[in-house]
C-alpha positions, 0 to 999 in steps of 0.5 A: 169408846173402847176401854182396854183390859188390863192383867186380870191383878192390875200389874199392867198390859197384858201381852195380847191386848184386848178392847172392849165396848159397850152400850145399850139401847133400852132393849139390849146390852150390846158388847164387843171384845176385840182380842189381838192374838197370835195363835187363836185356838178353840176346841170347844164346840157344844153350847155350854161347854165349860168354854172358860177352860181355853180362849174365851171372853167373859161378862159378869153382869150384876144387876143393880148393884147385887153382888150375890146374884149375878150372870156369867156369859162366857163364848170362845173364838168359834162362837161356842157360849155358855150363860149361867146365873150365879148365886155367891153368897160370900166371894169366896166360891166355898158357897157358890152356886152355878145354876147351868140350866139357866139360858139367856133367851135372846142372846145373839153372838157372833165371832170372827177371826181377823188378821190381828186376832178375833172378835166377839160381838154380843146382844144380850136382852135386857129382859132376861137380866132384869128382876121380875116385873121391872119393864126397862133399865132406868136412866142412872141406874147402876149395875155392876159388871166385869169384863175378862178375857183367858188368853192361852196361847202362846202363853197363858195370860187372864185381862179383866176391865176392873182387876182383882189383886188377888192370887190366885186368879178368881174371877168370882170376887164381885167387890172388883166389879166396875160400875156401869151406869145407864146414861 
């Protein structure tokens, strides 16, 4: 079932709109973002580009529930990713780490433009996420997960499944990560 992404601060739709689906079969999490956009633009072309600084969807995945450590995937309209495993000891980004040199092994993407915008479409192992020695994801296991999506054209504009009130737009304040839970 697809949700629709809000104003990143929770004050209502944004002006292009965004829905997102997710699921996973024991093996991968797989996820979707379908971005109404009139004027889709990326520049970025070299893997692990800091493609957060032009049109991009985004995925924070917390594991387990663990709001220090957590997984950034981030990917633009031409298909252009970047993954990083982060280390936010207090949500305020004055200790936050990026490990950049981490990869997710696996991670297949895919985007296409549309008459209506572009889509992105994900498969993330879960092998890359899960603690050491853990074989699988068990059936009510909760993790905690945003969903965001950086719109600059025409306007600039920040959508997020679980909003974060606060100004300005920080997406690293993992409290206002939504629960997911493996069903």
């Amino acid at each position: 079932m697809p949700i629709a992404l809000m104003q990143a601060q929770g004050m209502g739709a944004p002006h292009q709109t965004t829905t997102a689906r997710g699921c996973w079969d024991g093996t991968l999490v797989y996820l979707a973002f379908d971005c109404v956009d009139s004027d889709v633009r990326a520049t970025m072309t070299q893997r692990d580009s800091l493609v957060w600084q032009e049109e991009a969807v985004e995925a924070f995945i917390a594991p387990y529930g663990d709001l220090v450590h957590y997984f950034e995937f981030q990917c633009n309209p031409l298909n252009i990713v970047n993954d990083v495993r982060v280390t936010n000891p207090n949500a305020r980004g004055d200790t936050m780490t990026f490990d950049r040199a981490w990869t997710c092994a696996g991670w297949q993407t895919a985007t296409r433009t549309t008459s209506q915008g572009w889509v992105s479409e994900w498969a993330i192992p879960l092998a890359a996420l899960l603690a050491d020695n853990a074989q699988a994801v068990l059936p009510g296991e909760e993790w905690r997960v945003n969903l965001f999506r950086i719109d600059r054209f025409p306007e600039e504009e920040y959508s997020a499944w679980s909003p974060n009130p606060h100004a300005p737009i920080w997406f690293h304040r993992p409290r206002f990560f939504g629960k997911w839970i493996f069903e």
